[in-house]
N, C-alpha and C positions, 0 to 999 in steps of 0.2 A: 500714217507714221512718217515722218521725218527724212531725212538720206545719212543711213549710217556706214560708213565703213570703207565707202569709196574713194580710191585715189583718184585726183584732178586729172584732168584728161591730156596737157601738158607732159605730166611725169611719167603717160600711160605709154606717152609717143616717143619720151625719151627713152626708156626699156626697152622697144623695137628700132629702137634707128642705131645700125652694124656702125663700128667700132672705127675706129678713122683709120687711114692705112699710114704707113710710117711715113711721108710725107708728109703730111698734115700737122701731126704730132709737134707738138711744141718741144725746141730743143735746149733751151735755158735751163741750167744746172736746177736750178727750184723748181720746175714743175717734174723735172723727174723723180725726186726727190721724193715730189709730194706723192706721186706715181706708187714709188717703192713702200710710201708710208704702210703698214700692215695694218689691215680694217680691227676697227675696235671691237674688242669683247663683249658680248652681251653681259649684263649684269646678273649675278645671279641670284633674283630675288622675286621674290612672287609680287604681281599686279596688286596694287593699292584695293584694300577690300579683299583679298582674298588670301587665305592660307592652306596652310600642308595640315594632315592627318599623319600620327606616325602608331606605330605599332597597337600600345596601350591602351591608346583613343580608341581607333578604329576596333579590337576586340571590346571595350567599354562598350561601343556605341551598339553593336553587332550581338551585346549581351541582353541590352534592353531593351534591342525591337524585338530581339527573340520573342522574350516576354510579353508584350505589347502585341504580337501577332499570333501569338496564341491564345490573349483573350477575344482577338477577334474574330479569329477560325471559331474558337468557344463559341459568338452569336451567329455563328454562319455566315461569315464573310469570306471570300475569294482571294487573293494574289491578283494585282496586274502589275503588267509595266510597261510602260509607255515612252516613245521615242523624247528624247531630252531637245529633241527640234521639234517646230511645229510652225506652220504660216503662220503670220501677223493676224491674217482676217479670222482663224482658226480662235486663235488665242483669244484675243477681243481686247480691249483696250478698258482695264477694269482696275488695274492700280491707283490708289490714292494719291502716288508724288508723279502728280501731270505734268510739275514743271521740269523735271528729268531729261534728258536729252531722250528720244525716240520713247516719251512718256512712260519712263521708268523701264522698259528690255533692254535684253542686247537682241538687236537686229540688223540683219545685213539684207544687202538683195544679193541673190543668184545669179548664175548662169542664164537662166530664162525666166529672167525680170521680176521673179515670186518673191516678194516678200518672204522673209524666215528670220523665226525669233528661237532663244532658248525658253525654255518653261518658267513661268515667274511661279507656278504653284502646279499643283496636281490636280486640278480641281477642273482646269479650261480642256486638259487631254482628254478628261474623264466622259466632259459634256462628246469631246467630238468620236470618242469611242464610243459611246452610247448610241451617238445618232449613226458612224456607218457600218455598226454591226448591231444594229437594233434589231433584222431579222434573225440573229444566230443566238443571242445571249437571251435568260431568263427576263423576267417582269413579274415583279422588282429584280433590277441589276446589282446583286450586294458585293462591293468589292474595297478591299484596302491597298494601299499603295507608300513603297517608301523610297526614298532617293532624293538625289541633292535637285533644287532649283535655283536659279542666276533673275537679280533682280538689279537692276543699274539705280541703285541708289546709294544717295552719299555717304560714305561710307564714315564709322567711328568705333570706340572704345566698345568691344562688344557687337559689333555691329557690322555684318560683313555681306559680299553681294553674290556670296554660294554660301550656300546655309542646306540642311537635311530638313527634310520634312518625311510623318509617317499620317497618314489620312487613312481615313474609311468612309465610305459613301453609301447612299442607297437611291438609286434609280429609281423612278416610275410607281412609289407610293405616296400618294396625296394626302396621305391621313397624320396628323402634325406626333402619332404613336411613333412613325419613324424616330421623330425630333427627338421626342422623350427617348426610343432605344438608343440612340446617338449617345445621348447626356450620360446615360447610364452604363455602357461601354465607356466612356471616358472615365469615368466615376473609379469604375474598378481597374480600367487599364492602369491610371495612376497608385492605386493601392497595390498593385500586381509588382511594380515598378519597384516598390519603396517609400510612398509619400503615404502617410497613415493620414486616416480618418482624424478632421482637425487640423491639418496642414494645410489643406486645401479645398475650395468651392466650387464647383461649376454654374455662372451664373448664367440665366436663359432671361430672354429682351424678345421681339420681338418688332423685325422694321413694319409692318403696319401699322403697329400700336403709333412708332415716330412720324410714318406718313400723313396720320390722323392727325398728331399735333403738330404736325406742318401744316397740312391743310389749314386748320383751325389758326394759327400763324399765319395765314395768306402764302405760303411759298410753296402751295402745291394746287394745280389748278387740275383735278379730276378728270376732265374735261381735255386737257392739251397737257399731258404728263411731261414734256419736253419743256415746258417753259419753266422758267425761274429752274433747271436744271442744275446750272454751276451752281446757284447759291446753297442748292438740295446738298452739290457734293460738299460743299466749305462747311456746310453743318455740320455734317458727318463726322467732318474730319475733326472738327473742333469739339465736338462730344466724346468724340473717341481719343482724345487727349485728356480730360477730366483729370487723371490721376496724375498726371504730369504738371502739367498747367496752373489745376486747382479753376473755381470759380473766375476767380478775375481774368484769366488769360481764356477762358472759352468765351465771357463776355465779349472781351475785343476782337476775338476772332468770330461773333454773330456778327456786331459789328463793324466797322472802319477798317478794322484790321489790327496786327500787334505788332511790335518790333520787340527783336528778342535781345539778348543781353549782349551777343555780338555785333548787334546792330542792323541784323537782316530786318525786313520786313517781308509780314506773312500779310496777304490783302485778307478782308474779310468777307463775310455774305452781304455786307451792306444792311442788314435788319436793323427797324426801327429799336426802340428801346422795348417797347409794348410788345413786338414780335418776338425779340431777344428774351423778354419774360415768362412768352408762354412756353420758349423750348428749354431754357432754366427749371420751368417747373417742372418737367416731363422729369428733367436729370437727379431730381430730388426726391421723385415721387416712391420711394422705397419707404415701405414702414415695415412694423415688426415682424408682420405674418403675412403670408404669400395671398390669403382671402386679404388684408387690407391691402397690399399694393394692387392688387387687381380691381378694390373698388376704386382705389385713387386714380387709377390709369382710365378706366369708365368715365371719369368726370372731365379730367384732362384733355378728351377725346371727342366729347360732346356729341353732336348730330353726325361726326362724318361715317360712314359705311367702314370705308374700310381700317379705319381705329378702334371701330367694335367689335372688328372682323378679329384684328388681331388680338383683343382683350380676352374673346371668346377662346381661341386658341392658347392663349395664355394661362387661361382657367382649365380647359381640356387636361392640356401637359402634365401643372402639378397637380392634379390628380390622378393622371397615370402613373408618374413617380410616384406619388405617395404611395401608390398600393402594392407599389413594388417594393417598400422599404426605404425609399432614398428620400428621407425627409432635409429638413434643412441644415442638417450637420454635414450634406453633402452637397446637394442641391437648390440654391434658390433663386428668385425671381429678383434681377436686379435691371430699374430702367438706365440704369448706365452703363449696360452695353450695346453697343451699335456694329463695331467691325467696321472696318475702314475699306473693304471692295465693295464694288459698286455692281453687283452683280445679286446679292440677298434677297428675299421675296416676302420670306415670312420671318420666323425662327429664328434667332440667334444666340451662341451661345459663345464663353470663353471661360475656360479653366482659368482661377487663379490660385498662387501659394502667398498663403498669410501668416507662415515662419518670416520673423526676421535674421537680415546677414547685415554685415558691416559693407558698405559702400568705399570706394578707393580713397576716399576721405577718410575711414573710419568712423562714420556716422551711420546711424543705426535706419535700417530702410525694410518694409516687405518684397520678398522676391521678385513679386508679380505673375503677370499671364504667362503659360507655358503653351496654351492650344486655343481653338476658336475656330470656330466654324455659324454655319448654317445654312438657312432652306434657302435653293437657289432654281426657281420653276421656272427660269423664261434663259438658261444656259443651252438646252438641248435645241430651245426651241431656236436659236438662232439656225441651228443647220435642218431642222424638218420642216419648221411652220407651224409643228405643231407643239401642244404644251404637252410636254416632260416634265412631271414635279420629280424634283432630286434635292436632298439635304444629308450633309456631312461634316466632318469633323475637320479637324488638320492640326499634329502635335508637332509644336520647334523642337528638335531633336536635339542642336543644340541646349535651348533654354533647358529643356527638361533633365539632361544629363548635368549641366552647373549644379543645378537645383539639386541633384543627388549626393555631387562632391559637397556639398555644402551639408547637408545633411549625414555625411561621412557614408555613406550609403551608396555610392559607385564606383568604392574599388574594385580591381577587376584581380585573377591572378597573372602578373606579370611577369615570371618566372621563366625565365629561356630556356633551349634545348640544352640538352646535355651534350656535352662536346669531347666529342671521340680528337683527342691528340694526336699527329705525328710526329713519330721518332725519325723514322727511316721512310723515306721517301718510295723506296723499291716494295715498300708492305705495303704499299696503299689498299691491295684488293682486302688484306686481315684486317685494315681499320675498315673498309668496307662492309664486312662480312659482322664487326660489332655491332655498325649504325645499322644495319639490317635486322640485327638479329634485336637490337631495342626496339625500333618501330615495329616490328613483327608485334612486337608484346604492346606496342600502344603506347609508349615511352618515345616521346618530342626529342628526339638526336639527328646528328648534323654532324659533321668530318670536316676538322678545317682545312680547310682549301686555300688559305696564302699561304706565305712562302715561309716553310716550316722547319726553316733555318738557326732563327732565337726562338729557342722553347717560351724564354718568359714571352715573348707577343704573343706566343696561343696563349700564354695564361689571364695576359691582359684583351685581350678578344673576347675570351672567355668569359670574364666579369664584366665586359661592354655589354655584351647578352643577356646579363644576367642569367646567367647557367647556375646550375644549382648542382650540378659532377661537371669535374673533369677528369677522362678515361685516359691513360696515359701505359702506356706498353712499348720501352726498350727490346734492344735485343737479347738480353739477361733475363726481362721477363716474359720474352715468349720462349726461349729457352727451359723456362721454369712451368711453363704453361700458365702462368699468372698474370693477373692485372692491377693496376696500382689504381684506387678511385679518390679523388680528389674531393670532399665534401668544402666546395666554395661557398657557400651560405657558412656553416660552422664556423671554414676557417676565418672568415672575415670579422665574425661575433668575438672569438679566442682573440685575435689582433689587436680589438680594440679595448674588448674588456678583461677576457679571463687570466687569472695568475698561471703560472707552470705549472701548477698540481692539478687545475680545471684542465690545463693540455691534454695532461698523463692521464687524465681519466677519459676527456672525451678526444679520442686522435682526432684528429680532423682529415688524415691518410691512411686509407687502410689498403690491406694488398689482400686480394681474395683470386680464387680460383677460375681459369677462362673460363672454366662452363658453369659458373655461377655470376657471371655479369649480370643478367637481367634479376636476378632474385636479388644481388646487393643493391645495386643501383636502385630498384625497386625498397628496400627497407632506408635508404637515404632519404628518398624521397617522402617515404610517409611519415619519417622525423620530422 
């Protein structure tokens, strides 16, 4: 890796070198001047690529892994969670954008020279928790995993370098039946979500099946797996664009290379045209039925071992879906997915959605991929030596919750506490004693706490929160033993639309008795 994050060693020495004594000190009107200048303000705005979560979101997001994690407890999967650091050597160097500064992490070195990056995915902690608690944990290890990872790529419209991911994995079974319960977890996870059957596909590939038609292409030599490696990754990467690109732009990135419409240039694998034909046809080889793409991948594939290896696999799979129900309204075999880490073994799979939405253009587009995964047997084995098969999943939590607003399908209830008012500052423990006595009942209340001087700012506080009551008690109404409840949803509706006679029928203030606050409050609320 690279050298990230350290200061020059110049500025290191000026930090430690003590402070002039007043002699020294320059005595011209300007530099003391400059002296007294006050240090500048930090900005207050988040790092380029990255943003805030605020209320809404965050219960949105928190609503749909719920979901999402109880169909995975439903297959018997586990909870982990893992440190958001981890070594460099730990992690491995398995991101697509090589040309990244510290190849796509954030990493620093430490105190004692270790390398330490943040997690670009869930998938490298999973490999290095499998290998140093391999004595304590079951075989197979079925576990799921969610939380945010940091990826140092260039950042754009939608596209940002802390993003949520929600994964499920399975440790230490060889038999490609994991791949298929994988697929078929996703399957339903997504319908569990909100995205019905016919929204969406999960397609399953296979990188052997591609290694074969490498092989068969000349850019894989059996024999010394490391050679012709870069051109292996630029393939990859250029297949794994397809839907973007289109034909012509993965052509030139087999290829010379492409230059894009801002004028960068992408270098290419250097393939002949003859080369570049045989991995074109791998990308096309989909036909109607999952038995004919599997025969066309057989021919594709030719003599090499391990392309039959993976066609065999291929044929295993959708037959175990099939007989589980998951035919191709949910399920099918497309050789146009590949996944863009470098780390895949066998399996590969990626959810996509084939509703369409309007693009910032206004131009009509499919949503796309929301998740992706696959078999990944040679991750563990970086820390044992020995092979570990492991294959899983990983959902963009982001992407997947767009996908839902877009579908109308992820509102959440955003409805804020009910807000106990101050009259009189000296009552504080009697407004106390109401926000109590609503939580007690499971009723979301809160006591404002600024300065409760202008009633109207609790009322406008009040509708910042979106409160749906506001509890309001003078000294005339604790006299009276009474409470005034404020229905702030109503009265907002009456403001905008209803006539005076809609007032008179529906108050929007009513005064009820202190020891019936939580029964009113409570009948407001199920209005």
């Amino acid at each position: 890796m690279k050298p990230s994050g350290r200061w020059p060693q110049a500025r290191l020495q000026s930090l430690k070198r003590p402070p002039a004594s007043a002699m020294d000190r320059p005595t011209n009107q300007g530099a003391i001047m400059a002296q007294d200048k006050p240090a500048r303000r930090p900005r207050a705005e988040t790092p380029k690529g990255f943003r805030d979560y605020f209320g809404a979101e965050v219960t949105e997001r928190k609503q749909m892994l719920d979901k999402v994690a109880a169909v995975y407890h439903l297959y018997g999967f586990d909870p982990l969670e893992t440190s958001a650091v981890e070594t460099v050597e730990a992690l491995g160097k398995f991101l697509p954008d090589v040309d990244r500064p510290n190849e796509g992490v954030f990493g620093w070195q430490d105190e004692d020279a270790d390398w330490l990056a943040l997690r670009y995915d869930l998938t490298a902690p999973l490999a290095r928790v499998a290998a140093q608690f391999r004595n304590d944990l079951p075989s197979p290890y079925r576990r799921y995993a969610m939380g945010p990872v940091w990826r140092n790529e260039k950042p754009g419209p939608g596209r940002f370098r802390q993003f949520y991911q929600c994964d499920a994995d399975t440790v230490g079974a060889p038999s490609v039946a994991a791949d298929a319960e994988i697929c078929a977890m996703l399957s339903d996870a997504l319908e569990t979500v909100g995205i019905p059957r016919g929204d969406y596909v999960v397609k399953v590939n296979n990188r052997k099946v591609l290694n074969g038609v490498m092989e068969v292409a000349g850019v894989l030599d059996p024999s010394d797996p490391t050679r012709f490696e870069a051109e292996r990754g630029i393939v990859l990467r250029a297949i794994d664009k397809m839907d973007r690109l289109g034909d012509e732009g993965v052509r030139a990135l087999l290829g010379a290379g492409r230059r894009d419409d801002s004028g960068d240039f992408t270098k290419g694998a250097g393939l002949s045209s003859e080369q570049a034909e045989v991995v074109m046809g791998f990308t096309s080889a989909k036909r109607a039925t999952g038995r004919d793409t599997v025969a066309r991948l057989a021919e594709l594939v030719g003599p090499s071992v391990i392309g039959r290896e993976g066609v065999a696999e291929l044929e295993t799979m959708a037959d175990l879906l099939d007989r589980q129900g998951y035919g191709a309204d949910r399920i099918v075999l497309d050789p146009g997915v590949v996944r863009g880490l470098g780390y895949y073994t066998g399996p590969v799979y990626e959810a996509e959605l084939t509703f369409e939405i309007l693009d910032e253009k206004g131009r009509k587009r499919q949503f796309g991929s929301v998740a992706g995964g696959g078999r990944y047997d040679d991750l563990v084995k970086r820390f044992t030596g020995q092979a570990v098969p492991a294959t899983g999943v990983s959902i963009g939590v982001d992407r997947l919750l767009a996908a839902l607003r877009a579908k109308g399908r992820g509102a959440v209830d955003t409805a804020g506490p009910v807000v106990v008012t101050v009259m009189d500052r000296e009552r504080m423990a009697d407004y106390m004693a109401m926000v109590g006595e609503l939580r007690a009942a499971g009723i979301r209340a809160e006591v404002y706490l600024g300065n409760p001087k202008n009633f109207g700012n609790q009322l406008k506080y009040a509708d910042k929160r979106a409160s749906p009551v506001a509890v309001i008690q003078g000294g005339n109404e604790a006299e009276a033993g009474v409470v005034i409840l404020k229905d702030l949803i109503l009265g907002a509706k009456i403001a905008q639309n209803a006539t005076l006679e809609e007032w008179k029928d529906r108050p929007a203030q009513i005064e009820v008795p202190r020891a019936d606050l939580v029964a009113a409050v409570r009948r407001i609320l199920a209005q």
